[in-house]
Each structure stands twice: as structure tokens, then as C-alpha cells.
VMD Tcl script that draws the C-alpha trace (Angstrom):
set ca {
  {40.58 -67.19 43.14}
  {36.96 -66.94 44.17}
  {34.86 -69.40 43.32}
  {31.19 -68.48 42.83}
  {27.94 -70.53 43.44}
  {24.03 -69.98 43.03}
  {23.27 -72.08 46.28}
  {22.54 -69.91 49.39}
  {24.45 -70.20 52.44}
  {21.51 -72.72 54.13}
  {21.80 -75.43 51.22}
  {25.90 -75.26 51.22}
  {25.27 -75.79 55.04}
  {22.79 -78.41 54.61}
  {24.94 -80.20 51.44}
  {27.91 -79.95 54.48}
  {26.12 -81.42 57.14}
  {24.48 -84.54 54.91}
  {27.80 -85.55 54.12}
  {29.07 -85.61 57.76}
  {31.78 -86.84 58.74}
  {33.75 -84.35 57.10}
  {37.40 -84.63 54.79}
  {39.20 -83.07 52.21}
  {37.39 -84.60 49.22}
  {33.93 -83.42 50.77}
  {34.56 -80.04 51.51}
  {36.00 -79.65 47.69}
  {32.72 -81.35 46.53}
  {30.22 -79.28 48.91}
  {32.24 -75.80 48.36}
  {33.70 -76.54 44.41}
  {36.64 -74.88 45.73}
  {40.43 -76.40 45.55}
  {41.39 -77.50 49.06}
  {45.10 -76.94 50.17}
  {46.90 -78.77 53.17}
  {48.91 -75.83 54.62}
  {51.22 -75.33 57.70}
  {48.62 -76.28 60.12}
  {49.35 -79.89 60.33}
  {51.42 -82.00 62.75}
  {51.80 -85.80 63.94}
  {48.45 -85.51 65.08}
  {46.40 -83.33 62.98}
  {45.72 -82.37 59.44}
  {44.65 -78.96 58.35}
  {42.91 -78.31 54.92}
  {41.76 -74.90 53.99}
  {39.27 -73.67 51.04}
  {37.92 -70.37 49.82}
  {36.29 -67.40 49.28}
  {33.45 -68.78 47.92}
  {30.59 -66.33 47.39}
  {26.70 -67.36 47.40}
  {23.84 -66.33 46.83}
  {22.88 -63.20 48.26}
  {26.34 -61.81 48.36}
  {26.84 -64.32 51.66}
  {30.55 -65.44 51.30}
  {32.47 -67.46 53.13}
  {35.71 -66.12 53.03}
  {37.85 -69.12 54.07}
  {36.79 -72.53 55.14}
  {39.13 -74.45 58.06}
  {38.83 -77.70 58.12}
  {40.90 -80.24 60.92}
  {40.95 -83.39 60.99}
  {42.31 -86.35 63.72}
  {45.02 -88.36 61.88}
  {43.92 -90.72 64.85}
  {40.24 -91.34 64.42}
  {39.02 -88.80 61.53}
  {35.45 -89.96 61.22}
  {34.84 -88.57 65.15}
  {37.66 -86.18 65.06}
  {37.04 -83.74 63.08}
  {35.52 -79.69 62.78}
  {35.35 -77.05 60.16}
  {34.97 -73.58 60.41}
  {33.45 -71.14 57.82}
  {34.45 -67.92 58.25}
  {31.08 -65.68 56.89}
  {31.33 -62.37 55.45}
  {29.84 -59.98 52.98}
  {26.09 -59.26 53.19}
  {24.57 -60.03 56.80}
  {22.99 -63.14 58.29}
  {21.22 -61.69 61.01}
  {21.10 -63.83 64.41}
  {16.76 -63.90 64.42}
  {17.37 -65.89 60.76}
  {19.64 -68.01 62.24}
  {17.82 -68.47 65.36}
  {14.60 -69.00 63.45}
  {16.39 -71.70 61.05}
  {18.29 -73.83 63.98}
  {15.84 -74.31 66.68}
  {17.27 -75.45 70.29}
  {20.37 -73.18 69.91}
  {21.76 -72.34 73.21}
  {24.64 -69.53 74.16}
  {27.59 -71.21 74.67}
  {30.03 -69.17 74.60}
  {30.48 -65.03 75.12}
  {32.79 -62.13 74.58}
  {35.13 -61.39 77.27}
  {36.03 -57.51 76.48}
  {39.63 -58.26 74.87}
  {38.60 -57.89 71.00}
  {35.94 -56.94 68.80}
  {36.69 -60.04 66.65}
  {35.21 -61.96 69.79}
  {32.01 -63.55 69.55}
  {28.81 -64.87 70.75}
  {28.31 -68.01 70.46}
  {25.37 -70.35 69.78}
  {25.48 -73.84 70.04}
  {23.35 -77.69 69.95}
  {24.30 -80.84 69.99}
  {23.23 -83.05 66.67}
  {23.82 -86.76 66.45}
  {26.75 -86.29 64.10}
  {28.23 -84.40 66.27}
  {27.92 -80.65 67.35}
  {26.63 -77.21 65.18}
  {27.65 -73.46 66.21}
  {27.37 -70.10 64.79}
  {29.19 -67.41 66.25}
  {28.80 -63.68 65.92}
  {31.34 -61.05 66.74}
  {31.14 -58.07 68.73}
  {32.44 -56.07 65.60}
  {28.93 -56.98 63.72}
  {27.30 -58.45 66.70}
  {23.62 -58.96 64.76}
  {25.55 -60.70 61.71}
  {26.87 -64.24 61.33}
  {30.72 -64.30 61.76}
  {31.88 -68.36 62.05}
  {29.79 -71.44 61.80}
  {31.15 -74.83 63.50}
  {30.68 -78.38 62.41}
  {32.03 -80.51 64.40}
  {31.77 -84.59 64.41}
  {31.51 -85.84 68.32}
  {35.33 -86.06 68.95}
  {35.93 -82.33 68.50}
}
mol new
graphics top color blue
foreach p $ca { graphics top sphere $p radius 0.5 }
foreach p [lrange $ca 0 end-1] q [lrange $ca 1 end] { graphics top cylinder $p $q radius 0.2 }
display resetview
């Protein structure tokens, strides 16, 4: 079931990041999506997964990933949103994020692989990663607390 919001993708980003670090209950709240614990969980890791939610704009985030240290979860922790449906070009993100650097690059093996863009923040770490299969359009975006 798709849940359906008027925020844009920026102020479910921002709502995300102001409630850093991440769990369960937050990610619910921020995305008013159910959140299930599925199969990716072990003795030292829990996984929690939400989505589609679509936004304003026709931005959706088709599934939202979110791991968490069993250890220390308030450092430990990251969550992916997986971005589809209408485009957010790279000069929007770019222009919105300043003191993004490339961290990361395709190596030829996929065209799911991506660029990726990266800063440190004092909660932690932000990256947005676009694929070589829509290489001008948002594909992932990272939050991850300092652990990660």
C-alpha cells in the first residue's frame, strides 16, 4: 500500500535529518508509512523497511532501508531511500547540499551502479547517489549517524 504525502522530498529529508539518530518509531513518524522488521536482521543488526511513499511532485521513494546496531543504535545506524518516479536532477541537489564531494563511482559492472556524492554532518554522514541507468536523476540518499 502506498502511502501518499503533500511534503516534497526536501522537507521529508529535512523532517529525517532533525530527528537524527534514526529508529523504527521515527522513520514511521517522518514517512507515515507502517515499518516492518524483515529477514535482514541478525545478532548484531536490525533491519526495518517502509514504503512507497509518493510526494509531492510525483518524487517517490519507493522503499526506505533502515539498519540499525543492536550494539550502540544511537551511532550505529543508516537508512537508505530508494528515489524514483519524476527526476531530481544532480544541479538541484548539488545546489541544495553545498560541500558535496564524489565519493564513490561506477565501476562498468551494472547500470544500477552509481555516482556518489557525499559530506560529513555532525550527526553523522549525508549521500545521494545516482545511477548510471538515469545518471542526471537521484537514485539513493544515505543517512547515516557516525558509526555507519
Amino acid at each position: 500500500m502506498t502511502t501518499e504525502l503533500t511534503l516534497d522530498l526536501w522537507a521529508v529529508l529535512s523532517l529525517l535529518i532533525g530527528q537524527t539518530p534514526l529508529d523504527a518509531p521515527k522513520l514511521a513518524s517522518a514517512l507515515q508509512s507502517p515499518v516492518v522488521q524483515r529477514d535482514i536482521h541478525n545478532a548484531w543488526t536490525d533491519g526495518f523497511f517502509a514504503g512507497p511513499v509518493t510526494l509531492a511532485e510525483g518524487v517517490r521513494i519507493e522503499e526506505a532501508f533502515l539498519r540499525m546496531s543492536r550494539r550502540d543504535p544511537s551511532n550505529a545506524w543508516g537508512l537508505v531511500l530508494k528515489i524514483g518516479g519524476s527526476c531530481v536532477p544532480r544541479a538541484e541537489v548539488l545546489r541544495r547540499h553545498e560541500g558535496l564531494a564524489i565519493t564513490g563511482h561506477p565501476r562498468g559492472g551494472s547500470l544500477n551502479e552509481e555516482t556518489v556524492w557525499s559530506r560529513p554532518t555532525p550527526w553523522g554522514k549525508l549521500t545521494f547517489g545516482f545511477a548510471e541507468r538515469r545518471e542526471d536523476c537521484l537514485s539513493t540518499i544515505l543517512i547515516a549517524g557516525p558509526a555507519w
